[in-house]
C-alpha angles and dihedrals in degrees: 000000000000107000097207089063108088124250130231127202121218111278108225116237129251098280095043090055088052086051091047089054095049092058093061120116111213116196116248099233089056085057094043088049090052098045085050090056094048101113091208097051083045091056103042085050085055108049083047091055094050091043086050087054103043082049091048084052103031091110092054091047086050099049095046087056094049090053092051088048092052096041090050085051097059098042089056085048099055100044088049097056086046096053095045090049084052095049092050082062123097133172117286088008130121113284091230093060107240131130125064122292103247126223112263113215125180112263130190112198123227129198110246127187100199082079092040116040119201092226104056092215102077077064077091087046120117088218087060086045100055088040088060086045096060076068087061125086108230122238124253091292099045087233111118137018104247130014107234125239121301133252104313113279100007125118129248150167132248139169128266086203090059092034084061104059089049088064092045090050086037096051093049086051096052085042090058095038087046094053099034097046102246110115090142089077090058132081101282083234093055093123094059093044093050088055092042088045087056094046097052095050095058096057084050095057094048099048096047083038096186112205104187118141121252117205120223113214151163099224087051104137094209128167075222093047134249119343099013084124093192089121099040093074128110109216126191103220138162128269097263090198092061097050093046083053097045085048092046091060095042081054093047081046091050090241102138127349118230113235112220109267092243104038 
């Protein structure tokens, strides 16, 4: 044989070069570096992981949960209780909500002379007097219009509705003193209670704010002439028999006590 041509070994069959590559010994780190760059080994280790996690805090997410339930729930309750607080009150009623809610009926007011006299001075007539006093609830015994003050230094409870009509009636009666010259007759702090009266009222006007329209018109027959408009007006109004006899029984219950009209 010629010994400058090349020489070839045998070249083993199939199944000899399977055999060969069974034989071969690959270094487990190879193997462990391979399994970790698997991307589907990667991604089940790490959903374990995070499912290992959420399992480790669940109490923690459960008790933050709880705390934002129960803090929800208070905050619906009491904003419940206050709306419905809110929704038990009406105009010119008690700001704790008690008492009943009265009828309204439409009511067109007419001048009447019997409250007003012409001549100021029957502001000092009985028969002025006792016409103020049908306003008044009567006390328990529906004898007399007012109940008086109480025992001396303790405290009590009156109406503003009531209170009201005493400035009204008070304010009639300083007007007449004032014009006919005889402010002795009247209370010696008149002048202050005119100006308090005034005050009050208008308090009054603006918290019950009516808002009923008053025509205009020519053929207005006003004590004040033609297109004064004050008695051309619809107001909704409560049912006043109903309020003096809700007043007469807080005064039989000992609730509140009526002041006279012209105390």
């Amino acid at each position: 044989m010629d010994p400058r041509r090349p020489q070839y070994q045998t070249v083993p069959a199939a199944d000899d070069h399977e055999k060969l590559l069974s034989t071969v010994r690959v270094p487990e780190s190879i193997v462990d570096e391979w399994q970790t760059s698997d991307p589907r080994l990667d991604s089940a280790t790490k959903r374990h992981t995070f499912i290992s996690r959420v399992k480790h805090y669940i109490w923690f997410v459960d008790t933050v949960l709880l705390l934002v339930v129960a803090s929800l729930l208070f905050v619906l309750i009491r904003d419940g209780r206050r709306d419905a607080q809110h929704s038990s009150w009406q105009i010119g009623g008690d700001s704790s909500g008690t008492g009943p809610e009265f009828s309204t009926q439409v009511v067109k007011w007419e001048a009447d002379a019997a409250f007003v006299p012409e001549n100021t001075t029957e502001f000092f007539s009985e028969d002025t007097l006792d016409q103020w006093k049908t306003l008044m609830p009567a006390d328990g015994q529906r004898m007399k219009a007012g109940t008086g003050f109480g025992a001396k230094g303790e405290s009590f409870s009156t109406t503003s509705m009531t209170h009201q009509l005493h400035c009204l009636f008070m304010m009639g009666r300083i007007y007449a003193g004032v014009t006919a010259g005889t402010t002795d007759s009247l209370p010696t702090d008149y002048h202050a209670h005119f100006l308090h009266c005034i005050d009050y009222l208008r308090q009054a006007v603006m918290c019950s704010a009516d808002i009923a329209l008053e025509l205009h018109d020519s053929s207005d027959a006003d004590d004040l002439g033609p297109q004064d408009g004050g008695w051309n007006g619809h107001h909704v109004c409560k049912d006043y028999t109903q309020v003096l006899g809700y007043l007469e029984d807080q005064i039989a219950e000992g609730v509140r006590i009526i002041l006279p009209i012209d105390d």
